[in-house]
mmCIF file of the N, C-alpha and C atoms, coordinates in Angstrom:
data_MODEL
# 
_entry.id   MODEL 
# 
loop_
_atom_site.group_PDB 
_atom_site.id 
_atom_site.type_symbol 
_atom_site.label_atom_id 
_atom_site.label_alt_id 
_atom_site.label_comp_id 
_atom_site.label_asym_id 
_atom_site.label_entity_id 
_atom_site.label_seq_id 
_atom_site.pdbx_PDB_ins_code 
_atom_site.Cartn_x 
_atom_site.Cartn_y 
_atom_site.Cartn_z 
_atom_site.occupancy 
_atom_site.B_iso_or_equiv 
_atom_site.pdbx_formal_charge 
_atom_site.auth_seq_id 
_atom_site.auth_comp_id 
_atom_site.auth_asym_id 
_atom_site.auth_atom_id 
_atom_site.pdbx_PDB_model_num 
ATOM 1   N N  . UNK A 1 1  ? 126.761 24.292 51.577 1.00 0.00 ? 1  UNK A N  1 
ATOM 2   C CA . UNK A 1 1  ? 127.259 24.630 50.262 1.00 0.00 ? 1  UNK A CA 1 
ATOM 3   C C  . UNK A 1 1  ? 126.466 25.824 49.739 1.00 0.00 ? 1  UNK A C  1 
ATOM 4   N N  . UNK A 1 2  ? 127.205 27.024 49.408 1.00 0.00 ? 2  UNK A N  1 
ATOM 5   C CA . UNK A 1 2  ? 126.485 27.953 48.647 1.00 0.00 ? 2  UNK A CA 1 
ATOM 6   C C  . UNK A 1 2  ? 127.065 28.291 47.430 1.00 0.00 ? 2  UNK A C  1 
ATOM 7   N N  . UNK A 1 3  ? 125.609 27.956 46.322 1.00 0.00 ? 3  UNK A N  1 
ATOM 8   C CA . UNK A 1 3  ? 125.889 28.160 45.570 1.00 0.00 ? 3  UNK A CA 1 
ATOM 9   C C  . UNK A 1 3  ? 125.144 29.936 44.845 1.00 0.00 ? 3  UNK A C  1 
ATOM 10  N N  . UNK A 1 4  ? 125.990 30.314 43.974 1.00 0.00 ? 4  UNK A N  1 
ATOM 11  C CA . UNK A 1 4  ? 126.353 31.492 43.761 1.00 0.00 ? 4  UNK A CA 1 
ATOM 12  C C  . UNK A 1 4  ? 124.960 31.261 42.370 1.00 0.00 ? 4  UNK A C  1 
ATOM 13  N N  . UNK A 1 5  ? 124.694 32.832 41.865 1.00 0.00 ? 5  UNK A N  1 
ATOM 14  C CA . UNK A 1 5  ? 123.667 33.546 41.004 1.00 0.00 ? 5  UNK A CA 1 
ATOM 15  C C  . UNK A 1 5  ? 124.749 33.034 39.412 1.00 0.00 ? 5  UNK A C  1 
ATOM 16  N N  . UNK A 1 6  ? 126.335 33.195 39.629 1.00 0.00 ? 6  UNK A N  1 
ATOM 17  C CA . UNK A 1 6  ? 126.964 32.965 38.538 1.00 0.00 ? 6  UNK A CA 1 
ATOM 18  C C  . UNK A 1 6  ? 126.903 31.600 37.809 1.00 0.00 ? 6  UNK A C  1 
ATOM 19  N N  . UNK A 1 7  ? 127.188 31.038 39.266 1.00 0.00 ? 7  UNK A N  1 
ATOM 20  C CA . UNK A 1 7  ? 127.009 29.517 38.379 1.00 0.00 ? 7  UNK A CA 1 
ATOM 21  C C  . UNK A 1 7  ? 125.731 29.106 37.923 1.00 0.00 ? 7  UNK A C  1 
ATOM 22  N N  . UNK A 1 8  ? 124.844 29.601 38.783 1.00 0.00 ? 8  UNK A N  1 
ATOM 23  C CA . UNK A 1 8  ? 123.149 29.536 38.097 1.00 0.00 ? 8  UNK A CA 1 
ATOM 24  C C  . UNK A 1 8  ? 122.994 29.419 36.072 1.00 0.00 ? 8  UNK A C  1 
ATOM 25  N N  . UNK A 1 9  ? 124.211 31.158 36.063 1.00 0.00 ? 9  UNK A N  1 
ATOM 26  C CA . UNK A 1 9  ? 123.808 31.588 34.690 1.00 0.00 ? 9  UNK A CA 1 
ATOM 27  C C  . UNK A 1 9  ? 124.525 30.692 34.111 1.00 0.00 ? 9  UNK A C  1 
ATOM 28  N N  . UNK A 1 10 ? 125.592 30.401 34.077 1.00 0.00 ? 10 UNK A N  1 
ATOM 29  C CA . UNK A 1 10 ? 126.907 29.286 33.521 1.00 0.00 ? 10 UNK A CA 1 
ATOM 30  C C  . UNK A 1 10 ? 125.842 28.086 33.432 1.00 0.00 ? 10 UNK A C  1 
ATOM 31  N N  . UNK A 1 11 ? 125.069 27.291 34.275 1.00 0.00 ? 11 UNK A N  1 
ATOM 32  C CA . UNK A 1 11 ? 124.939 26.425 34.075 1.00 0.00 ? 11 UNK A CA 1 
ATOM 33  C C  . UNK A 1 11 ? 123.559 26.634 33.012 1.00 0.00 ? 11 UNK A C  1 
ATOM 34  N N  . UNK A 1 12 ? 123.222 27.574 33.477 1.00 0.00 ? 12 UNK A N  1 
ATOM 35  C CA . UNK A 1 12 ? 121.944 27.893 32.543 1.00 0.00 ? 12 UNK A CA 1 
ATOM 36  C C  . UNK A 1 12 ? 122.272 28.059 30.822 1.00 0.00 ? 12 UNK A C  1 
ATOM 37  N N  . UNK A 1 13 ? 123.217 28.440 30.419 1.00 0.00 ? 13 UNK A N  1 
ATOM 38  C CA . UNK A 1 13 ? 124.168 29.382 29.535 1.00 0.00 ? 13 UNK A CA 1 
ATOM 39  C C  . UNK A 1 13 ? 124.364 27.390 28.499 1.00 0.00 ? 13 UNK A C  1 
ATOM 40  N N  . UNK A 1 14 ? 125.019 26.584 29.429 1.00 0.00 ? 14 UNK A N  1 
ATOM 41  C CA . UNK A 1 14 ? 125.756 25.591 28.768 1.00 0.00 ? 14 UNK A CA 1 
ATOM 42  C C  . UNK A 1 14 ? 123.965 24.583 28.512 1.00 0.00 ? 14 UNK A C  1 
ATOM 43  N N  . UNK A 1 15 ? 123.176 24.346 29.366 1.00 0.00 ? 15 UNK A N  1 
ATOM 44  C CA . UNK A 1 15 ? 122.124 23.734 29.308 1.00 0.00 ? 15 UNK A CA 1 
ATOM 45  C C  . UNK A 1 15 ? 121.761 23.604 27.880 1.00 0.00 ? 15 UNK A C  1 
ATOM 46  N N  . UNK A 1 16 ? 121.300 25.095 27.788 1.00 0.00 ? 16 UNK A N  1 
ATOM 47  C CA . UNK A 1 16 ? 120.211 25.641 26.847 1.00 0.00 ? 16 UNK A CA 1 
ATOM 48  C C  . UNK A 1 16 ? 121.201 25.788 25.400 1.00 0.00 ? 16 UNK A C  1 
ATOM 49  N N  . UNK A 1 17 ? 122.858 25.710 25.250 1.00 0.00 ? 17 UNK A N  1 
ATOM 50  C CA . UNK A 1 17 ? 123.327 25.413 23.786 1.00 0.00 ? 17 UNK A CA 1 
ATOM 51  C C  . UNK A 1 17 ? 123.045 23.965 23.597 1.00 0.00 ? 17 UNK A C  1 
ATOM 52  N N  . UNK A 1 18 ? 123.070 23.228 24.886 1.00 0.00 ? 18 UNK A N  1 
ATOM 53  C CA . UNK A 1 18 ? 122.767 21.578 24.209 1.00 0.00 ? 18 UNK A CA 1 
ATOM 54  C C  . UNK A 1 18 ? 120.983 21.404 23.830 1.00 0.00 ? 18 UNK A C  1 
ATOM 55  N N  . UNK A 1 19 ? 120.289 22.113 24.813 1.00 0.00 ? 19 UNK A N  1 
ATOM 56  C CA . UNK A 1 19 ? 119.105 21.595 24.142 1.00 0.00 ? 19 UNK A CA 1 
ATOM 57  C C  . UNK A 1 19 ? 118.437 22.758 23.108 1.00 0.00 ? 19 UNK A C  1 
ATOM 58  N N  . UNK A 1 20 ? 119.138 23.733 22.766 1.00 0.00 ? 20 UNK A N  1 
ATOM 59  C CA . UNK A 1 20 ? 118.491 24.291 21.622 1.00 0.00 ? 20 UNK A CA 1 
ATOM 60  C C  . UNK A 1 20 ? 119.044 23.705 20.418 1.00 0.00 ? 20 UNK A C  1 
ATOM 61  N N  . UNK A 1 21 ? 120.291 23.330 20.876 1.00 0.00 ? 21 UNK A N  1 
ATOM 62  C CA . UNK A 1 21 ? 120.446 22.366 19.460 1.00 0.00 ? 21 UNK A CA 1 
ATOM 63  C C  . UNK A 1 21 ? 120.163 21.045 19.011 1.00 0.00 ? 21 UNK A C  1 
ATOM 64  N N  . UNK A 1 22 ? 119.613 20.356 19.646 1.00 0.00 ? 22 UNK A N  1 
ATOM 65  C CA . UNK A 1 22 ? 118.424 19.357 19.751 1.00 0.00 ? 22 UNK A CA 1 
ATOM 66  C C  . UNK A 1 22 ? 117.181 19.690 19.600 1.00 0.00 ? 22 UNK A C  1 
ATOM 67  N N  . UNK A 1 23 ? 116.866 20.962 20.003 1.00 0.00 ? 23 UNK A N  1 
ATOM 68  C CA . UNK A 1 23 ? 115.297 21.442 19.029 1.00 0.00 ? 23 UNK A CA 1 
ATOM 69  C C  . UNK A 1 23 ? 115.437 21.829 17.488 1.00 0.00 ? 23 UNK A C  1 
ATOM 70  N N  . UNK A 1 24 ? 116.954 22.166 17.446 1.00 0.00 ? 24 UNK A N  1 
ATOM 71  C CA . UNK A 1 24 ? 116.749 22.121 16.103 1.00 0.00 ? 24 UNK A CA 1 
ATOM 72  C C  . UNK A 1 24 ? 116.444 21.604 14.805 1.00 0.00 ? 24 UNK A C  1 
ATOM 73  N N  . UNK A 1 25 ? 117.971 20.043 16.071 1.00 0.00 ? 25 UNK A N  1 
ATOM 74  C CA . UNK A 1 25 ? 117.804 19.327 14.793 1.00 0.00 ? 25 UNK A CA 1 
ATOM 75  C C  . UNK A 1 25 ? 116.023 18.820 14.500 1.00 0.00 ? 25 UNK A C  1 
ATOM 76  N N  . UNK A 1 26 ? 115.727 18.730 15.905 1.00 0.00 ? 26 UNK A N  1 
ATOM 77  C CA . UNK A 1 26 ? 113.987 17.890 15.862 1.00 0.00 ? 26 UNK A CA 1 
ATOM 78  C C  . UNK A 1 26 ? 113.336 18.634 14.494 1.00 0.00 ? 26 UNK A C  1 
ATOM 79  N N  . UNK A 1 27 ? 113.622 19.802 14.804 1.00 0.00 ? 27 UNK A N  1 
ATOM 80  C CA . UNK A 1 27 ? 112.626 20.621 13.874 1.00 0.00 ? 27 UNK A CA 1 
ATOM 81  C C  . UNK A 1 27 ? 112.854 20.799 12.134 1.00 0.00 ? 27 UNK A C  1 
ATOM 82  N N  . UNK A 1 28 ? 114.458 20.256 12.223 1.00 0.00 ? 28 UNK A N  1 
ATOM 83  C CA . UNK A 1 28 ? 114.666 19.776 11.145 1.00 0.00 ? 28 UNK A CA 1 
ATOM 84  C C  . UNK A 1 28 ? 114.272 18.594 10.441 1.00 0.00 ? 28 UNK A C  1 
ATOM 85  N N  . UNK A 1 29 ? 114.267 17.834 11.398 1.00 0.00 ? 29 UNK A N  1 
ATOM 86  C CA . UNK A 1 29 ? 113.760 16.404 11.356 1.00 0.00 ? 29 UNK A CA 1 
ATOM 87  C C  . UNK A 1 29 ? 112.168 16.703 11.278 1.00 0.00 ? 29 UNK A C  1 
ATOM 88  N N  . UNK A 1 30 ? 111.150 16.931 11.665 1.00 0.00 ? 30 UNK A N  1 
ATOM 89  C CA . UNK A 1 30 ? 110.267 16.657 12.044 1.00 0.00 ? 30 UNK A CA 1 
ATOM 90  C C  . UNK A 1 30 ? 109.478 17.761 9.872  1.00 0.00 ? 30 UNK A C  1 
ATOM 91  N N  . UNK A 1 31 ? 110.360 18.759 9.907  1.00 0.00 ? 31 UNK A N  1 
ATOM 92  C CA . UNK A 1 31 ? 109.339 19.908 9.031  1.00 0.00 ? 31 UNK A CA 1 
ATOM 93  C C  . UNK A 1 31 ? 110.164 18.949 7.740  1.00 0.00 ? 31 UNK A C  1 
ATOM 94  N N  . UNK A 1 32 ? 111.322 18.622 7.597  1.00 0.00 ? 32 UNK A N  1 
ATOM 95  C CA . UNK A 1 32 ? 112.453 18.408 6.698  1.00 0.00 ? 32 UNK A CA 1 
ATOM 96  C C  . UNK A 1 32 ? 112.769 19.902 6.304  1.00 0.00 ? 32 UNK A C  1 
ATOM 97  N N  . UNK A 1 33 ? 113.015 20.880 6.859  1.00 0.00 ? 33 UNK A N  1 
ATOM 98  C CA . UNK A 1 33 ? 113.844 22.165 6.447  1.00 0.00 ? 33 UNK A CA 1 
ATOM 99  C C  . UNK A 1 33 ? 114.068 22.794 7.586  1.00 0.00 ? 33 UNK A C  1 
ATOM 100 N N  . UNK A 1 34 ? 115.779 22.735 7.109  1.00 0.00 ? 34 UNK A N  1 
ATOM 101 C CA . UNK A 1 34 ? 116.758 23.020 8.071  1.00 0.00 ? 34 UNK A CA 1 
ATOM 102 C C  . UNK A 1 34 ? 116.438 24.472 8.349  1.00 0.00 ? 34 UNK A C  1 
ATOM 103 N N  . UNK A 1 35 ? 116.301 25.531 7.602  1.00 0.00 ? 35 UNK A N  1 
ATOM 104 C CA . UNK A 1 35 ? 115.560 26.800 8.346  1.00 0.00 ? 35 UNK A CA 1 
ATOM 105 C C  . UNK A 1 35 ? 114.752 26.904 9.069  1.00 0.00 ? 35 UNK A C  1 
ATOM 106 N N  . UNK A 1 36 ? 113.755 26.105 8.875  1.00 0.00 ? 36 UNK A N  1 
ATOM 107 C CA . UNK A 1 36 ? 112.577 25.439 10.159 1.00 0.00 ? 36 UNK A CA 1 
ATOM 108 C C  . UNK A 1 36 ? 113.061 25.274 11.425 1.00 0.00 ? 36 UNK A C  1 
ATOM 109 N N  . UNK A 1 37 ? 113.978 24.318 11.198 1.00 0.00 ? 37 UNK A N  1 
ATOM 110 C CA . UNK A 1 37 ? 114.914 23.793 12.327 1.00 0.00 ? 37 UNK A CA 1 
ATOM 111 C C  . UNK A 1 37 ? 115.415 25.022 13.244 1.00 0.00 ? 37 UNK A C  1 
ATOM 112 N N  . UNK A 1 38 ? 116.124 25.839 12.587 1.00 0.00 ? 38 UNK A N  1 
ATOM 113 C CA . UNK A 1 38 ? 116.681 27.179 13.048 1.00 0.00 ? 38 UNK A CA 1 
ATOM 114 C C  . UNK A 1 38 ? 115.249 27.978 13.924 1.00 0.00 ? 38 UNK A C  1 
ATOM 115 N N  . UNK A 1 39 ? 114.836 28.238 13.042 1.00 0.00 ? 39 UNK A N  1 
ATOM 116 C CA . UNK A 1 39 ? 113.420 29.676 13.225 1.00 0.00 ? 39 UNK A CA 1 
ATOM 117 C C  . UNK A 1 39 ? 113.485 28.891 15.153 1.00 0.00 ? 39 UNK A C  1 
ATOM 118 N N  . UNK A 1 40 ? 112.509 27.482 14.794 1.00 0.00 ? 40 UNK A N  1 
ATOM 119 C CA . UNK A 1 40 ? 112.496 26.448 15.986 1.00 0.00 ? 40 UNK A CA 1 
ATOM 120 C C  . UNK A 1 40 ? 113.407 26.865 17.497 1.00 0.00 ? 40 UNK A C  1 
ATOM 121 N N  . UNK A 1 41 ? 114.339 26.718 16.668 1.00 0.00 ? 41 UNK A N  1 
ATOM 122 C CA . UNK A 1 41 ? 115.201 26.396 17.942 1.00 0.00 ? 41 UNK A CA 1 
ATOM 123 C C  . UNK A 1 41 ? 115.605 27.976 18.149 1.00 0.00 ? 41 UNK A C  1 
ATOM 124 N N  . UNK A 1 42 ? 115.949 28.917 17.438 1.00 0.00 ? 42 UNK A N  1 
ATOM 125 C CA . UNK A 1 42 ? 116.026 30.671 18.220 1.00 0.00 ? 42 UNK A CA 1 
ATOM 126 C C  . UNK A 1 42 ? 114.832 31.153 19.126 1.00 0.00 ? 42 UNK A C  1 
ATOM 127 N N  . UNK A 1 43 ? 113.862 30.576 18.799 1.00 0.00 ? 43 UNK A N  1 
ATOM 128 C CA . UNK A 1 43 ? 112.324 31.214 19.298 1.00 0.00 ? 43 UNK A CA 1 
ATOM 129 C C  . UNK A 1 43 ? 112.965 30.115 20.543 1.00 0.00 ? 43 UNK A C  1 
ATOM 130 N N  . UNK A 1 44 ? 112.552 29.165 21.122 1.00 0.00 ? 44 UNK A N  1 
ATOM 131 C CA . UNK A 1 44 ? 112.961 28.329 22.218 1.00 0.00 ? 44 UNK A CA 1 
ATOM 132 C C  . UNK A 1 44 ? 114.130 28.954 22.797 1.00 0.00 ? 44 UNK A C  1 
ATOM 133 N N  . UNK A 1 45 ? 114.954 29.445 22.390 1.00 0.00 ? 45 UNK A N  1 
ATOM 134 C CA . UNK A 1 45 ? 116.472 29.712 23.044 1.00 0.00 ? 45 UNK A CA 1 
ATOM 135 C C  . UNK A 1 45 ? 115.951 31.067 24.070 1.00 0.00 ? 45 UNK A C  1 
ATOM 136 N N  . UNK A 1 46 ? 115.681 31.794 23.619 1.00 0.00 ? 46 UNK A N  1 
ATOM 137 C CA . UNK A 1 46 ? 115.129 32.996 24.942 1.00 0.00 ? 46 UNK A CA 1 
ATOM 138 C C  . UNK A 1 46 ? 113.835 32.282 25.991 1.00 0.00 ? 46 UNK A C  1 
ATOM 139 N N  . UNK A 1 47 ? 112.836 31.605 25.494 1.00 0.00 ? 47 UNK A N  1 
ATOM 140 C CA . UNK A 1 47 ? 112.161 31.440 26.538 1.00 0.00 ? 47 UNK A CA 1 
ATOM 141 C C  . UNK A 1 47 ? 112.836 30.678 27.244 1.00 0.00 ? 47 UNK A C  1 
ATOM 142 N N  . UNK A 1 48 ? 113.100 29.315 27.070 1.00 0.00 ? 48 UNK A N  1 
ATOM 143 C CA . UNK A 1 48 ? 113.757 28.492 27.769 1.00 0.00 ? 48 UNK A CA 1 
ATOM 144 C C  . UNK A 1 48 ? 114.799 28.907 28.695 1.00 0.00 ? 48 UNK A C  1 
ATOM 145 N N  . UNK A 1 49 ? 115.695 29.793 28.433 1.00 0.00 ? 49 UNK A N  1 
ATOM 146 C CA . UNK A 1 49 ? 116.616 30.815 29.184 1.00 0.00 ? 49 UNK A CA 1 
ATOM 147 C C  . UNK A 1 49 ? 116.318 31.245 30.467 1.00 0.00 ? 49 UNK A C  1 
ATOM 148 N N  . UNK A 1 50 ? 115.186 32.104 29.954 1.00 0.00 ? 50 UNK A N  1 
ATOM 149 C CA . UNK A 1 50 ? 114.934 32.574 31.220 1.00 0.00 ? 50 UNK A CA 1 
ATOM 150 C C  . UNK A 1 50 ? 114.012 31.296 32.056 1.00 0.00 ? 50 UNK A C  1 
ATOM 151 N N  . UNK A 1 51 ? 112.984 30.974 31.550 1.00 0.00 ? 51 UNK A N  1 
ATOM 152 C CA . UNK A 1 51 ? 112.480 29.191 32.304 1.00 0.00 ? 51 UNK A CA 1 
ATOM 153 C C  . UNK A 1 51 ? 113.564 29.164 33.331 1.00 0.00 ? 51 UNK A C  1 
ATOM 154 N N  . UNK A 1 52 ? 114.484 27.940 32.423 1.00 0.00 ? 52 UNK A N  1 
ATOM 155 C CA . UNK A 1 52 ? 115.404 27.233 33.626 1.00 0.00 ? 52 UNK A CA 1 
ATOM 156 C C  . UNK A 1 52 ? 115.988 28.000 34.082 1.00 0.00 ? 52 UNK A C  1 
ATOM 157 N N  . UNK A 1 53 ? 116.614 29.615 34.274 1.00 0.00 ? 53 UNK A N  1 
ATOM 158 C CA . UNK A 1 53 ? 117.149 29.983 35.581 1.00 0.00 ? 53 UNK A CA 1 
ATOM 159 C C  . UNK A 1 53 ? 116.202 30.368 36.542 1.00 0.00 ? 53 UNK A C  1 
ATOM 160 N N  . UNK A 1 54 ? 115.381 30.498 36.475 1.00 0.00 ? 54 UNK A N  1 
ATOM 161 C CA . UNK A 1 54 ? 113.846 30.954 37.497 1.00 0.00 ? 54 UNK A CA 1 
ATOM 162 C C  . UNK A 1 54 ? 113.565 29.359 38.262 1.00 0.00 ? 54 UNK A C  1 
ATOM 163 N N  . UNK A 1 55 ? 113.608 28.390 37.485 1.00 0.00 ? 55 UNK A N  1 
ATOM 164 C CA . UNK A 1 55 ? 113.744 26.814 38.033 1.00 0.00 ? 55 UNK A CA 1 
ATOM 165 C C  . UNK A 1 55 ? 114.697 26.636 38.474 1.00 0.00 ? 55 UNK A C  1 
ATOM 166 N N  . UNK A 1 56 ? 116.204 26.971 38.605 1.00 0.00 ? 56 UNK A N  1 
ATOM 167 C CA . UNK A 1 56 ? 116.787 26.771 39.479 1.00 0.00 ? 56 UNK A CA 1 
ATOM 168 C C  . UNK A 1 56 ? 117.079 27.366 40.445 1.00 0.00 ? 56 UNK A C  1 
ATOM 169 N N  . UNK A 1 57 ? 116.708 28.789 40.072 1.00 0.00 ? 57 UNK A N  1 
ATOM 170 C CA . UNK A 1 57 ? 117.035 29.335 41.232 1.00 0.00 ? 57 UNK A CA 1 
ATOM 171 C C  . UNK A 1 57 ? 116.063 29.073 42.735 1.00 0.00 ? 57 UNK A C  1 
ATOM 172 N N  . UNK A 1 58 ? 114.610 28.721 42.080 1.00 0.00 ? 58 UNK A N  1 
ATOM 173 C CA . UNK A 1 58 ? 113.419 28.128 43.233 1.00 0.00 ? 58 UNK A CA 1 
ATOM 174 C C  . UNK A 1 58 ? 114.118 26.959 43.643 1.00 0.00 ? 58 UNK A C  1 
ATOM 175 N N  . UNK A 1 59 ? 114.254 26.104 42.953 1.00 0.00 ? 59 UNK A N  1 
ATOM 176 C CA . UNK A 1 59 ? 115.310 24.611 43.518 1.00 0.00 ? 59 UNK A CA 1 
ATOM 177 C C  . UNK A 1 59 ? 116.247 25.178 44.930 1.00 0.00 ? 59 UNK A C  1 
ATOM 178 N N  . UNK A 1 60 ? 117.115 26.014 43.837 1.00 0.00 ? 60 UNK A N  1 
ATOM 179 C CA . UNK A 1 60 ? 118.075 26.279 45.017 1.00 0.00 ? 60 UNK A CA 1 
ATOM 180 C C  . UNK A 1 60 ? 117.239 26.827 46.366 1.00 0.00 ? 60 UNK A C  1 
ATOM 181 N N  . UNK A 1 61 ? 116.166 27.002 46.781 1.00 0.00 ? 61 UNK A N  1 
ATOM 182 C CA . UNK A 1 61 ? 115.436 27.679 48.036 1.00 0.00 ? 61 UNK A CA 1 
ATOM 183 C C  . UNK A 1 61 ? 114.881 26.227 48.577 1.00 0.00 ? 61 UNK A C  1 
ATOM 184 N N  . UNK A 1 62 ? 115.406 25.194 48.315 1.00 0.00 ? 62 UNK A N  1 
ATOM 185 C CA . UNK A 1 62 ? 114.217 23.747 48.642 1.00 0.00 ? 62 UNK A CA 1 
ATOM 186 C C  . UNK A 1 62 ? 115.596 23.040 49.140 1.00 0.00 ? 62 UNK A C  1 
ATOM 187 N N  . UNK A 1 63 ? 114.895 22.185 49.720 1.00 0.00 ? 63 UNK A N  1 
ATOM 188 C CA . UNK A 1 63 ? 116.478 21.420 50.836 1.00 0.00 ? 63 UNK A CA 1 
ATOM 189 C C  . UNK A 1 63 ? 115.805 19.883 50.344 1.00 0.00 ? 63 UNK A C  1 
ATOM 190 N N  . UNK A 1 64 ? 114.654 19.889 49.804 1.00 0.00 ? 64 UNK A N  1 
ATOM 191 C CA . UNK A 1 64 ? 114.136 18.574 49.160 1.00 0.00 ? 64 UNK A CA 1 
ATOM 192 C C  . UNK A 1 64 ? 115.318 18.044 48.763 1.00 0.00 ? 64 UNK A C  1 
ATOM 193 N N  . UNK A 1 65 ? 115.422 16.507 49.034 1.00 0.00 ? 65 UNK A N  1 
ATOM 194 C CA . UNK A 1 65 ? 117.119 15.708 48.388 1.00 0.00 ? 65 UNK A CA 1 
ATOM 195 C C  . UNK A 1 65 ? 118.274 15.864 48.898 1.00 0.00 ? 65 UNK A C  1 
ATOM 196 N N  . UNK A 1 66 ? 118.123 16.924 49.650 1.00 0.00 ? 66 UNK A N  1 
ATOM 197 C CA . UNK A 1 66 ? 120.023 17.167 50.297 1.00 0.00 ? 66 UNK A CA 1 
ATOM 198 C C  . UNK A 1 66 ? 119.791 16.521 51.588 1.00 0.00 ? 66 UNK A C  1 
ATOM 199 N N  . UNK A 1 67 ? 121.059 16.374 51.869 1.00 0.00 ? 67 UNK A N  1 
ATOM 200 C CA . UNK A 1 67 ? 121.733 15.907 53.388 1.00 0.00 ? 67 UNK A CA 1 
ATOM 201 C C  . UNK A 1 67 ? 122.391 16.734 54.044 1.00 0.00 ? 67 UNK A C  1 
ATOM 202 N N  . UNK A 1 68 ? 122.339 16.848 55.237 1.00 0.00 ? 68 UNK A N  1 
ATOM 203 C CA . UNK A 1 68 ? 123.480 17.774 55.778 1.00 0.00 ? 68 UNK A CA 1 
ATOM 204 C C  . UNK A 1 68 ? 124.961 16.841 56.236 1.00 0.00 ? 68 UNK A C  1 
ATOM 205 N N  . UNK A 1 69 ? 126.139 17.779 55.759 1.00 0.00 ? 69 UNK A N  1 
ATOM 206 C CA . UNK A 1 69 ? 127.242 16.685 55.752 1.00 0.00 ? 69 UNK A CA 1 
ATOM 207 C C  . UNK A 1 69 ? 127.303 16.393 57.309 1.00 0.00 ? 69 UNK A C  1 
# 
């Protein structure tokens, strides 16, 4: 199975709207102000970005867990 640099970003792309918006709310939750929440979760949205596609793309070089069919 080869997987492609696109789906890397796609999957990277959909990841990081679910968990930056879960840092938000945290940060809403955690300061009680929803701008907090925001500032929070934009600053996280670029690092994290680039993070997990650099983590998957090393994954993808590891055969750790697979089978051959």
């Amino acid at each position: 199975m080869k997987v492609t640099k696109l789906r890397s970003i796609l999957k990277t792309i959909s990841w990081r709207i679910i968990g930056t918006l879960d840092t938000m709310a945290l940060g809403w939750f955690v300061t009680g102000n929803p701008l907090m929440g925001l500032k929070i979760g934009a600053l996280e949205l670029f690092t994290k970005f680039v993070l997990y596609y650099f983590h998957e793309r090393l994954w993808l070089q590891s055969n750790f867990g697979t089978k051959k069919d």
